[in-house]
VMD Tcl script that draws the C-alpha trace (Angstrom):
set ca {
  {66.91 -15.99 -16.70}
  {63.60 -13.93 -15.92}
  {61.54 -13.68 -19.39}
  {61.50 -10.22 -21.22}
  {57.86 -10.02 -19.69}
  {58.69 -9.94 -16.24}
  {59.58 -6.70 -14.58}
  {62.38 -6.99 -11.63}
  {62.65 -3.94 -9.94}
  {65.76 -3.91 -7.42}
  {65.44 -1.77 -3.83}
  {67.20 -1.62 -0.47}
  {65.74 -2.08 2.93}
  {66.21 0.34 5.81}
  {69.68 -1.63 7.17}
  {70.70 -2.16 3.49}
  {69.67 -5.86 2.32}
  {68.61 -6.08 -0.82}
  {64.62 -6.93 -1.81}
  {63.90 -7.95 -5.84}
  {60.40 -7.55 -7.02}
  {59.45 -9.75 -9.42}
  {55.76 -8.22 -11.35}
  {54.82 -9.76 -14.37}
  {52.91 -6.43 -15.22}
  {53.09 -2.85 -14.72}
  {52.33 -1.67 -10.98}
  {53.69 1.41 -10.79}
  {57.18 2.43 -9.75}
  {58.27 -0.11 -6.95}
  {61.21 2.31 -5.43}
  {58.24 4.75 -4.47}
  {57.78 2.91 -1.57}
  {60.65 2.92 0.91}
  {61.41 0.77 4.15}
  {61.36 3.48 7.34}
  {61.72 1.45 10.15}
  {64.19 2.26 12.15}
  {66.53 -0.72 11.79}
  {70.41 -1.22 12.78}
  {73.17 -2.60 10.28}
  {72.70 -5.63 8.36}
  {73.42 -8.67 8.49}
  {76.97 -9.91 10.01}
  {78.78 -12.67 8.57}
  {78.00 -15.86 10.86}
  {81.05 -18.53 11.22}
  {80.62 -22.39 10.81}
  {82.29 -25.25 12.36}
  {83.59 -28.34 11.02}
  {82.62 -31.70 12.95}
  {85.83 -33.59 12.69}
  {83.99 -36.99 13.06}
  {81.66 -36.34 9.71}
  {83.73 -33.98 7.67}
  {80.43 -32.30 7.75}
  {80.55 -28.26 8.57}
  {77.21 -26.85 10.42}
  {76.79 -23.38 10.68}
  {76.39 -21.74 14.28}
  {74.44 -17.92 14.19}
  {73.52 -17.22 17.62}
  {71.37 -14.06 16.25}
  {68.40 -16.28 14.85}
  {67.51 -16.54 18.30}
  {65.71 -13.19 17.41}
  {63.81 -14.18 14.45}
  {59.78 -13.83 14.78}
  {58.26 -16.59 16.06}
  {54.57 -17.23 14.69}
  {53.30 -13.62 14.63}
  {50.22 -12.59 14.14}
  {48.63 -11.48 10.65}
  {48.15 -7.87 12.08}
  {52.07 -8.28 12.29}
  {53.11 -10.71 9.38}
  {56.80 -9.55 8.29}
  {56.20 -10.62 4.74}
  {52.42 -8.85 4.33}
  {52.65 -5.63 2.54}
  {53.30 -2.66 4.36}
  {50.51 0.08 5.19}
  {50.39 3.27 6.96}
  {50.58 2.27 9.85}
  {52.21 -1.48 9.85}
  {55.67 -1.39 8.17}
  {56.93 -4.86 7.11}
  {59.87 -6.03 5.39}
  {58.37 -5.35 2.10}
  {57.35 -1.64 1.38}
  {55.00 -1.69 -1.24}
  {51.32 -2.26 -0.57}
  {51.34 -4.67 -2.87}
  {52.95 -7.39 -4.88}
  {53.28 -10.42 -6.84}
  {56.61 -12.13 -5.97}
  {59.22 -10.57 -3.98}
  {62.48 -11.88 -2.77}
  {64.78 -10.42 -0.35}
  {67.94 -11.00 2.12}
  {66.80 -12.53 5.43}
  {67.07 -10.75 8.25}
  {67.97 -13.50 10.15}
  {69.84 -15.03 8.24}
  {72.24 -18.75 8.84}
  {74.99 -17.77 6.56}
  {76.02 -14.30 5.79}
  {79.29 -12.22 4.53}
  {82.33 -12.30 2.12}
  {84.11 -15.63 3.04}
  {87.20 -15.87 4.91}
  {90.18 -17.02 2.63}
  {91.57 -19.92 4.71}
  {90.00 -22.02 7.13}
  {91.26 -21.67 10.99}
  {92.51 -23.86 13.09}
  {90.74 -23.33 17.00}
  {92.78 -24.69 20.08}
  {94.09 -28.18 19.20}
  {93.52 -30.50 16.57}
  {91.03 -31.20 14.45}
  {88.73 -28.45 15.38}
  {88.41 -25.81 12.58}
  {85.86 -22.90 11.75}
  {85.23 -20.91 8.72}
  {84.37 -17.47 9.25}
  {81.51 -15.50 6.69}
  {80.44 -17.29 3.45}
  {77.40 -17.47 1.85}
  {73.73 -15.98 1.40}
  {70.32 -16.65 2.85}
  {67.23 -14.98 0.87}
  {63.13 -15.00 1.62}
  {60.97 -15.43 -1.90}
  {57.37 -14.58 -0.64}
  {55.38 -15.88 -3.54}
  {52.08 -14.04 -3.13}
  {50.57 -11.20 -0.89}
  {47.70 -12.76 0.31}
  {48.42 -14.18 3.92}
  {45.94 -16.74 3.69}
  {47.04 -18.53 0.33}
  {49.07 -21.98 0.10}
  {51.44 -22.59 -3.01}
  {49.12 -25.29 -3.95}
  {46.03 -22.37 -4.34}
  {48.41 -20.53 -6.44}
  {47.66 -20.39 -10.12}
  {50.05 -20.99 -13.12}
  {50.88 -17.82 -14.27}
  {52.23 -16.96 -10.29}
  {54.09 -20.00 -10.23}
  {56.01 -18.88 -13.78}
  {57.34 -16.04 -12.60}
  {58.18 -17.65 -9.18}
  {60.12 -19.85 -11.00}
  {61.41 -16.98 -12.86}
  {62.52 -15.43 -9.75}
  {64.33 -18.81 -8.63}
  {66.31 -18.77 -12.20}
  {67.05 -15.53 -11.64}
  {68.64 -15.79 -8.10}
  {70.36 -18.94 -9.39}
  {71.94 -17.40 -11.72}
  {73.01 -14.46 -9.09}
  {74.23 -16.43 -6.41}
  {76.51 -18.67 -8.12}
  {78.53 -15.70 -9.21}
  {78.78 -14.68 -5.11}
  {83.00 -15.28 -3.99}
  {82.78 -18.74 -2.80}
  {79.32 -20.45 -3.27}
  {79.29 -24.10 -3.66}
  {75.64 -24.68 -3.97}
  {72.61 -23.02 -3.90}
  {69.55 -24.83 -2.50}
  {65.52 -23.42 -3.21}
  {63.36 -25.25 -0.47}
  {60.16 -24.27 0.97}
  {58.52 -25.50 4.35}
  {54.83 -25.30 4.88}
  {53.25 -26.14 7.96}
  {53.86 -25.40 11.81}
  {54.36 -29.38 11.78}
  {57.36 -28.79 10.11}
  {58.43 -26.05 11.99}
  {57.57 -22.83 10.43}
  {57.37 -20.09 11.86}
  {55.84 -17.34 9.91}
  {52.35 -18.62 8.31}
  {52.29 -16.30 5.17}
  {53.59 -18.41 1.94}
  {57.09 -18.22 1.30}
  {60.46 -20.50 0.63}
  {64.07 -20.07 0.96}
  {67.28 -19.93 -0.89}
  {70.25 -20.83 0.41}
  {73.31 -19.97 -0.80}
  {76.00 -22.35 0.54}
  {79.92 -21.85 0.94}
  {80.35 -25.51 0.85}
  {78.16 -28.55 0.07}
  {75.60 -29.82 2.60}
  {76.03 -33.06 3.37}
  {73.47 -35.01 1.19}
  {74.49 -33.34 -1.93}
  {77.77 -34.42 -1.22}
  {76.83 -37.41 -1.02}
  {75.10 -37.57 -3.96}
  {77.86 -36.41 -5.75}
  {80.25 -38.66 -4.70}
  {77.49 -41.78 -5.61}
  {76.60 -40.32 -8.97}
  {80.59 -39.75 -9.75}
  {81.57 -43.24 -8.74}
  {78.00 -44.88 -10.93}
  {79.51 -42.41 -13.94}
  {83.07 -44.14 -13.42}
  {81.78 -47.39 -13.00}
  {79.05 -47.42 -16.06}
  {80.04 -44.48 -17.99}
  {76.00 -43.41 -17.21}
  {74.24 -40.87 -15.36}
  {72.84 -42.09 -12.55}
  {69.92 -39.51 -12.25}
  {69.06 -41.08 -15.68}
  {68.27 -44.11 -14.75}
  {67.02 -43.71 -11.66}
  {64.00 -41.87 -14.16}
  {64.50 -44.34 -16.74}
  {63.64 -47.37 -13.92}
  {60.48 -45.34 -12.38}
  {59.14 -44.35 -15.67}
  {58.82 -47.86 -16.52}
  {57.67 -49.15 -12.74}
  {54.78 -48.86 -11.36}
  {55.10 -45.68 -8.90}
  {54.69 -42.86 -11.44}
  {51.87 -41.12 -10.02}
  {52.13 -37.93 -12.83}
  {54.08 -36.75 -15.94}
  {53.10 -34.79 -18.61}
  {55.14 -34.19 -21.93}
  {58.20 -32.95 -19.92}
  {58.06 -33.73 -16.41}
  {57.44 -36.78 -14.54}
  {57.01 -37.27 -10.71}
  {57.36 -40.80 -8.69}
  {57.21 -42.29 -5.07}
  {60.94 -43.25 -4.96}
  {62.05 -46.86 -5.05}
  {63.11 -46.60 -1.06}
  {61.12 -43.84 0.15}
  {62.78 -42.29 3.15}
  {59.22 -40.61 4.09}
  {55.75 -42.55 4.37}
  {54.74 -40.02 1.81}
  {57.32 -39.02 -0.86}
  {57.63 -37.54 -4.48}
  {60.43 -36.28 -6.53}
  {59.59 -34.67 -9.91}
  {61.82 -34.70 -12.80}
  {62.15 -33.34 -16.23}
  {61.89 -35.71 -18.42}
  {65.22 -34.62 -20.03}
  {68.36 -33.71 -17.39}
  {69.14 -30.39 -17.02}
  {71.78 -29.68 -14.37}
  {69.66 -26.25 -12.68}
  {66.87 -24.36 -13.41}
  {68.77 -21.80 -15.73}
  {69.15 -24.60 -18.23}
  {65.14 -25.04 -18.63}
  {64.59 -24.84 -21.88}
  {61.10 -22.84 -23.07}
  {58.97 -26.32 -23.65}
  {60.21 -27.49 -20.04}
  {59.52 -24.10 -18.80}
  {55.98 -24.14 -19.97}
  {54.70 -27.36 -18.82}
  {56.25 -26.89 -15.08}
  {54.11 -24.95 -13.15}
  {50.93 -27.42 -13.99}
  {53.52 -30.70 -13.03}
  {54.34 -28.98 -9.70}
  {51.22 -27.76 -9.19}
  {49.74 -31.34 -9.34}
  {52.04 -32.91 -6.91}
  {51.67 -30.23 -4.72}
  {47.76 -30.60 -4.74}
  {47.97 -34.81 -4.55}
  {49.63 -33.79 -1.31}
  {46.87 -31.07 0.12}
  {44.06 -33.72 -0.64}
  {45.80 -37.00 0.85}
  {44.10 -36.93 3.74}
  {40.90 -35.58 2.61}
  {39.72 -32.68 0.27}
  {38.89 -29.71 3.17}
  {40.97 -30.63 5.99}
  {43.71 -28.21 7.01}
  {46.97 -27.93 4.63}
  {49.40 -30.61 5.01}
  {52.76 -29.91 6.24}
  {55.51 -30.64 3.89}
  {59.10 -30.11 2.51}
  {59.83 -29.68 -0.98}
  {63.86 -29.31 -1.87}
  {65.05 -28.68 -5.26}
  {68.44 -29.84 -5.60}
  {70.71 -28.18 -8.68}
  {73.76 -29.16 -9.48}
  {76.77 -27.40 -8.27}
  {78.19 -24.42 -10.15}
  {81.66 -25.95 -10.17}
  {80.53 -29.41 -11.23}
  {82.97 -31.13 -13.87}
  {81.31 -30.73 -17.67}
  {79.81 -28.92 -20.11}
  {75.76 -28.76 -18.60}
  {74.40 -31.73 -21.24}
  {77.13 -33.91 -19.58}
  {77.40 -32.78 -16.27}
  {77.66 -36.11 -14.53}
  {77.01 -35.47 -10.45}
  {73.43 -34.20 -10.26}
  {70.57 -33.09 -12.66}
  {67.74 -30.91 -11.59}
  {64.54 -31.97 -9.63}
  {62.43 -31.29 -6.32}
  {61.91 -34.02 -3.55}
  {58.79 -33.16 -2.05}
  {57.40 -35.36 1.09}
  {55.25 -34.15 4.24}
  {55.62 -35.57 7.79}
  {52.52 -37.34 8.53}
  {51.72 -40.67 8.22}
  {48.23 -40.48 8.60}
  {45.48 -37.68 8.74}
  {46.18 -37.69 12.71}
  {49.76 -39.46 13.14}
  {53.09 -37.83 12.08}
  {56.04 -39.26 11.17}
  {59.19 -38.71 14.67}
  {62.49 -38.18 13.55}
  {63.86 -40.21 16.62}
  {66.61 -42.85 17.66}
  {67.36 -44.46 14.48}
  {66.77 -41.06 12.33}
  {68.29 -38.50 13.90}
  {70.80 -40.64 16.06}
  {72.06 -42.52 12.89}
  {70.75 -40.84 9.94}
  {69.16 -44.58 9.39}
  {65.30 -44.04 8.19}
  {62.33 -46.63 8.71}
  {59.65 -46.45 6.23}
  {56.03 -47.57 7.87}
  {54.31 -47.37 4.60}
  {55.40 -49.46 1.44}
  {56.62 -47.04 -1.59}
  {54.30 -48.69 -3.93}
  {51.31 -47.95 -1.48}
  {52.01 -44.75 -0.76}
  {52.19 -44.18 -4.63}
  {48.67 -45.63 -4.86}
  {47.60 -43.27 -2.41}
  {48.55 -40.38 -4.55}
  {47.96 -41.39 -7.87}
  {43.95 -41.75 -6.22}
  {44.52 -37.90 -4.95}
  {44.68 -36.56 -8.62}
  {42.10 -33.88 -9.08}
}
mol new
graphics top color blue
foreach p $ca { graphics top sphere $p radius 0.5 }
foreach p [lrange $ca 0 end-1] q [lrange $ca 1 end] { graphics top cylinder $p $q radius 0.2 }
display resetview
């Protein structure tokens, strides 16, 4: 949860989603400032549909269509409002605010039963989960990797925090903190910001990661997350750790340029962070982050890239030391393969879900192990 220090101040927007400032000082009363736009109802719970061939649901929410698409700065939705520009977040200021997207994929109380449409095996789920914007800094211009430590505290305050909250939603079976940076990767609003998403089922990898990591436990009686750490720490494509956290090129690399950083002892989400592992994060991300800005070159534009933290369920078996399916940690990787060559999802990718690495692991863990500030 949020440290005593951090003030969260709670407001509504104009068509009633919620927005959370996060302020690690005193600013002034937040719920001075109030959204006037003139804005319909929320958002309405979208539906998703099960393909019968995966076992795989994929949610369908025709009213994204609508979502800005690369604004200008004059009209960023996540800038602070003014006088005369009103944005989605009222104050004139801020540190780290997270609201409900307006837009969002998933949405609404969940149905109670699946339903069954036309003949068999087609079935849809109607309403279910949450999707929420966390804007970590006012200034348009800034990339996570320019933030300093103190911001990225309390931004992961406010992910522990909305953790914490969106578990308890009706129905949630995983709740996923990404961000995406870079109109290579396909974003669409260029002010920095990430996602949570709040899912009424599990997406497909982390079932499939739970399903590995349950049969490895019932096979060895050990956590598989474990050693997978346990055999990087002691190969040779560490490229940092400090005292608590420790970040690798994985052994088969989907991406030509991959890291996932752990802490150094498993915690299942970022709730259970204890205060040492709290303290010595924001430098650890920070430093993969910034191996990734100066791949290509110290100056050059940002580089586009993912990074996905994956928590373990809130229903997983287990008290949280022995929670056996999945233990907290962020996959970062970025799409290009070189300074002017990205990396296609095509034919074998996205047709079979079958990736082809064109850069070894171990030399792409050179690589950034030499970008180290």
């Amino acid at each position: 949860m949020p440290r005593e220090a951090v003030r969260k101040t709670v407001v509504h927007l104009a068509d009633g989603r919620e927005l959370i400032y996060f302020d690690s000082k005193d600013d002034g009363d937040r719920t001075a400032y109030y959204d006037t736009r003139p804005l319909g109802s929320g958002p309405q719970p979208g539906e998703s549909r099960l393909d019968p061939l995966l076992g795989e649901w994929v949610a369908v929410a025709g009213h994204r269509q609508e979502r800005p698409y690369h604004p200008g700065e004059d009209v960023c939705p996540l800038c602070p409002s003014t006088a005369t520009r009103h944005s989605e977040i009222p104050a004139p200021d801020y540190e780290v605010v997270v609201f409900e997207n307006r837009f969002p994929s998933l949405a609404g109380p969940p149905a109670p039963d699946d339903e069954l449409v036309g003949p068999l095996p087609n079935r849809l789920r109607r309403g279910g989960g949450r999707c929420e914007v966390v804007v970590f800094t006012d200034d348009h211009d800034a990339t996570f990797a320019s933030l300093d430590e103190p911001r990225v505290e309390l931004i992961l305050d406010a992910w522990t925090d909305r953790t914490a909250t969106l578990f308890t939603l009706p129905g949630i079976q995983q709740v996923y903190v990404f961000e995406n940076a870079g109109a290579e990767i396909g974003v669409t609003i260029n002010h920095p910001h990430g996602q949570i998403y709040a899912f009424p089922y599990l997406a497909p990898k982390m079932a499939q990661v739970m399903r590995r990591s349950a049969d490895y436990h019932a096979r060895t009686g050990r956590n598989l997350h474990d050693d997978v750490l346990a055999a990087e720490l002691a190969g040779g494509r560490v490229i940092f750790q400090n005292a608590e956290w420790a970040a690798f090129v994985p052994f088969a690399a989907r991406w030509p340029y991959e890291a996932h950083l752990y802490p150094k002892r498993r915690v299942p989400d970022f709730i259970a962070l204890d205060d040492a592992q709290r303290a010595a994060f924001p430098g650890a991300y920070l430093d993969v982050l910034r191996r990734f800005q100066r791949l290509f070159g110290a100056g050059g534009p940002p580089v586009p890239y993912i990074a996905a933290w994956h928590q373990a369920p809130p229903g997983a078996p287990g008290p949280a030391a022995d929670r056996p399916a999945v233990a907290l940690h962020a996959e970062v990787f970025t799409v290009k393969r070189a300074a002017d060559k990205l990396k296609y999802l095509a034919g074998t990718e996205s047709g079979m879900g079958a990736f082809m690495n064109d850069i070894p692991p171990e030399r792409a863990a050179e690589r950034l192990r030499a970008a180290g500030g």
